[in-house]
Structures are given as structure tokens and as C-alpha cells.
C-alpha positions, 0 to 999 in steps of 0.5 A: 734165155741169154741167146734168145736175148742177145738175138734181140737185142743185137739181130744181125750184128750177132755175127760180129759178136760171134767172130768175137767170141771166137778170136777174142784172145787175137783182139784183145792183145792187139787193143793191149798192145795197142794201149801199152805202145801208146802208154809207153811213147807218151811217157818217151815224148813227156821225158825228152821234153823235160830233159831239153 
């Protein structure tokens, strides 16, 4: 029943979510990595302006 629904609902992008599913531990730690190096750079430039 969730496939029948998810066919619907997404129709041709159901590939794309496919491809997802299969590589989704790939994905998500480029976005994770992603998101800790802008975390981490925010946090430098915030530092080195207080210091000056």
C-alpha cells in the first residue's frame, strides 16, 4: 500500500528516490559534512573577529 501511494504521489521522481534509498548513507554524510564544515568555519570567522 505505501508503494502504491508513494507511485502516486511522487510518479516519475520515483527514480530519484530510489537512487536515494540506495546510496542514502553516501548523502547524508556529504550534507553532515557539509553542515559541521559550515558550523565550524562560522565559528572561526566569529573568533577572529573578536580577537582583533
Amino acid at each position: 500500500m505505501v508503494n502504491s501511494l508513494l507511485d502516486f504521489m511522487l510518479g516519475p521522481f520515483r527514480a530519484i528516490s530510489q537512487f536515494y534509498f540506495e546510496h542514502q548513507m553516501i548523502l547524508n554524510t556529504i550534507v553532515i559534512g557539509f553542515a559541521v564544515y559550515k558550523i565550524y568555519t562560522r565559528s572561526r570567522k566569529t573568533e577572529s573577529k573578536s580577537a582583533s
